[in-house]
N, C-alpha and C positions, 0 to 999 in steps of 0.2 A: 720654688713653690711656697708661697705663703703659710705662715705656721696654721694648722687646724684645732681649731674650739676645743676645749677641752671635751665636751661631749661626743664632738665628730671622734674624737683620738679613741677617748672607748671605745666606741661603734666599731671603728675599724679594728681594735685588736681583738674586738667579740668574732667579727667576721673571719680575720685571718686565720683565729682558730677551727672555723667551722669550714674554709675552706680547706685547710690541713689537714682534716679529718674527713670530707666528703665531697672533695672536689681531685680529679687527679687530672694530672698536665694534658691538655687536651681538649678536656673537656669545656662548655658553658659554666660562666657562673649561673648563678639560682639567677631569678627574677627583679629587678627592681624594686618590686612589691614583696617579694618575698625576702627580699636581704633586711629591708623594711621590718618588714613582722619580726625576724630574728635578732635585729638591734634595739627594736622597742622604738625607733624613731622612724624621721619623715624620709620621704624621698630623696626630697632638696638633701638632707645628711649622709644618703647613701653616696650620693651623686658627687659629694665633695671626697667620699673616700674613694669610690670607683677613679679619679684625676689621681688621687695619689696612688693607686696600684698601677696605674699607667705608666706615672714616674720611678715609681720603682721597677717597672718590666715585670708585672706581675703578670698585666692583661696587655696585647696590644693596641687597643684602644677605647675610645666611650662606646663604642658601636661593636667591633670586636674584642668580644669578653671572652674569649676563650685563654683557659690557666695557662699559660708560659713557659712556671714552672711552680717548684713547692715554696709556700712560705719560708724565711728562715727567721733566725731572732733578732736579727738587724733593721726584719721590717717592723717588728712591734716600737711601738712607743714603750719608753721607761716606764715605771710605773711613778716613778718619783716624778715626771709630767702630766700626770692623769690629775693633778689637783688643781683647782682654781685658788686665787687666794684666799678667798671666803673660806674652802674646802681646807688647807692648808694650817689655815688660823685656827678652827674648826678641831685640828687632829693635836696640834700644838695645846691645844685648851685643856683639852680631853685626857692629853697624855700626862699633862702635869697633874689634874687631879687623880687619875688612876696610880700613879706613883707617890704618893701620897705630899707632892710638891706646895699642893694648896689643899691641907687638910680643914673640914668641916668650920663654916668663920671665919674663915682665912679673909685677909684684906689684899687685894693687888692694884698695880696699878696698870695704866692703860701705857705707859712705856715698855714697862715688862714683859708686856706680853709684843709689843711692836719687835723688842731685842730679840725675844725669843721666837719671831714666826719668820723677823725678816720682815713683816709688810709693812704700808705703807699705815702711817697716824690716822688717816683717813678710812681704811681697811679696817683695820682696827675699832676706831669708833663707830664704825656701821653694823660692824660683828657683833660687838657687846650691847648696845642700843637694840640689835633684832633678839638676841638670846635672852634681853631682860624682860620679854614679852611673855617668858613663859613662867616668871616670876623666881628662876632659878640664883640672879645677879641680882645685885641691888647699887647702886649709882649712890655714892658717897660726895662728898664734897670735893671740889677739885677736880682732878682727874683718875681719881680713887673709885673702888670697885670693894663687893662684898660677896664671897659666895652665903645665898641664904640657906637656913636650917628649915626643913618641911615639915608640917605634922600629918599624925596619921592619914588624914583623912585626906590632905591632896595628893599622898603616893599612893592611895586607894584608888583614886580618880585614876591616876598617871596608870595603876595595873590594870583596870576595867577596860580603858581605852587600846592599852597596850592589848589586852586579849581580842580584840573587837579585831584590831588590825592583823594580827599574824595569823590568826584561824584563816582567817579571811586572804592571806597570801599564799595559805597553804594547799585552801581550797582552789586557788589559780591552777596551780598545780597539775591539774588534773584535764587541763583546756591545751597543754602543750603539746608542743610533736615531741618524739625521744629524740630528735634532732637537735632541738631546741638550745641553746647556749648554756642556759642557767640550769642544764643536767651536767656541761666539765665540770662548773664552778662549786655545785652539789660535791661532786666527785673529789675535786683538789682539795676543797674545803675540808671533805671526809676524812684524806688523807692527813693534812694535816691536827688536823684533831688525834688523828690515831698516836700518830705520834708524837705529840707532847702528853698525850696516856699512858706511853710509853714509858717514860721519864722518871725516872725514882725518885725525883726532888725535885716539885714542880713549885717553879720560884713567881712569889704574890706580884712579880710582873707580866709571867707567861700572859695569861688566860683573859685580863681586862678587856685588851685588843681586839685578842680574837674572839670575843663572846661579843662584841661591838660590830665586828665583819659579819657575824654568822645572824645576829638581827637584823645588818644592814642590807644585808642579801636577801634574806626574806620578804623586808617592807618593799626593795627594789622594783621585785615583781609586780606591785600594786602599779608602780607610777603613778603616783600619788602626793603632791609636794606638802599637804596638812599630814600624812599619813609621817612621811620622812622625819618633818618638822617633830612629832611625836618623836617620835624615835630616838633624836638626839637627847630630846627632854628626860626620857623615860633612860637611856642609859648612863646621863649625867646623875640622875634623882637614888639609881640602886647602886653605882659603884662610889657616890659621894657617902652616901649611909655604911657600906660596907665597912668603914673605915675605921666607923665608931666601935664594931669587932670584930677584931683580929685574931682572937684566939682561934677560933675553927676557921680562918678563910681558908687555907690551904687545904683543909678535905671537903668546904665548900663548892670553892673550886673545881676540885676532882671529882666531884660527885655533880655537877653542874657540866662539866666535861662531858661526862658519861651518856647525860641526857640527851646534850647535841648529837652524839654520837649516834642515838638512837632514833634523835628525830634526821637526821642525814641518811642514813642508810637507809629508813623506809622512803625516803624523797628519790637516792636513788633508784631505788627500786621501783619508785611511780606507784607507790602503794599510798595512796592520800589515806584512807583510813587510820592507817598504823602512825600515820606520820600527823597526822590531829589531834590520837589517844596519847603521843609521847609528846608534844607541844604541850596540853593540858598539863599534862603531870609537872611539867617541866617551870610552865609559869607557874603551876602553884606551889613548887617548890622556891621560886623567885619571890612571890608573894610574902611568904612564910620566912623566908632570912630577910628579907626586907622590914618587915613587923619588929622581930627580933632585935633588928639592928639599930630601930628607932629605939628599941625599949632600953637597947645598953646608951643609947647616947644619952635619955632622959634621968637611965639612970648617973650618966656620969657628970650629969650637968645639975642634978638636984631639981629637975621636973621646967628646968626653965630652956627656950628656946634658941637662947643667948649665951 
């Protein structure tokens, strides 16, 4: 069988999970239409994963859908195949400035980051050329690269916008079935959070990642490709600032931790109220170290940009 879209591959491990959960051996799958609505995609996409449950003896056929037997974790897709290169390039970029690999100013080059994704020069130069749109890189001579310093006013933009859109994935929320996928992912999410709360010594690589999944997850629900795009912007813009202070990140952090926590559990819960009142607090506590963080880099720069 032909390898399946990166998209399709999600789709089907959303479904596997939902059939695990409320499908037993015997039984119909859901609808068409309805596997649809639970993937957030088209028919054509179901239809390509319904050929692969076939070859895996999941279902006996396009026509006979009746379950087989239970999912196991042979049939999920890796997760480490759930990337597209874009996506790939994307996490690669990401992880080096949250590590502090390419601190504030930093210069790179477009090989460097080729070494370090694996993709192709081409890959590469389409990645960096799309992300300079949001004015975060800046294109140097050669095949040099600059990440740029922001002032107040366009992380102001980036938080306004950023509040427009997660209110607004929150409020989704409230249009789902409890069936729905993205109440596991609420749920695993929860968990993990819990426990790197957990942690007596929670190290300034824990939380970048996962504070990047737990917005990513959020905007998701929109399906929204300006809404995403955002997204990336807005979590390169607070974890590049952060950088500039470090004294308190680690009870930042934990206290930024805590928040999630709050706004997860009222999600699981399906309490959109509680889960809007703890978003609010939450961005404008994001707000508020981001300000901050501007004002120690200005001051560590002597009020200049550069």
């Amino acid at each position: 069988m032909a390898k399946l879209p990166t998209t399709t591959r999600r789709i089907t491990n959303l479904l596997l999970d939902y059939i695990a959960n409320h499908v037993q051996v015997g039984d119909p799958l859901p609808t068409e239409m309805r596997m649809a609505e639970l993937g957030e995609t088209s028919r054509t996409a179901v239809r390509s994963t319904l050929g692969y449950f076939v070859a895996r003896g999941l279902i006996g056929g396009m026509k006979e859908r009746y379950l087989l037997r239970k999912p196991v974790p042979q049939d999920y897709f890796d997760v480490s195949e759930l990337h597209s290169s874009a996506e790939s390039l994307q996490e690669v970029f990401m992880e080096r400035i949250y590590h502090g690999d390419l601190p504030p100013g930093a210069a790179f080059s477009e090989a460097e980051l080729t070494r370090a994704s694996g993709a192709s020069t081409t890959a590469v130069w389409e990645f960096l050329i799309g992300f300079s749109r949001h004015g975060l890189i800046q294109k140097t001579p050669g095949s040099g690269w600059r990440l740029c310093v922001f002032d107040p006013a366009y992380a102001e933009e980036l938080a306004e916008a950023r509040e427009m859109f997660e209110l607004r994935a929150i409020e989704r929320v409230a249009r789902l079935d409890p069936a729905d996928p993205p109440f596991k992912r609420f749920e695993a999410l929860l968990e993990r959070h819990r426990a790197l709360a957990k942690m007596a010594s929670l190290g300034r690589a824990d939380f970048p990642s996962l504070d990047r999944e737990f917005h990513s997850l959020l905007i998701g629900l929109l399906n929204n490709r300006f809404a995403q795009a955002l997204n990336d912007a807005v979590s390169m813009v607070f974890h590049y600032h952060y950088q500039w202070n470090k004294q308190d990140e680690l009870p930042r952090n934990r206290y930024a931790l805590q928040e999630h926590i709050a706004i997860l559990e009222a999600l699981v819960a399906r309490n959109v109220p509680a889960a809007l009142d703890a978003m609010r607090t939450h961005l404008q506590s994001a707000r508020s170290t981001m300000h901050k963080a501007i004002d120690s880099r200005a001051r560590k720069t002597g009020g200049h940009s550069d």
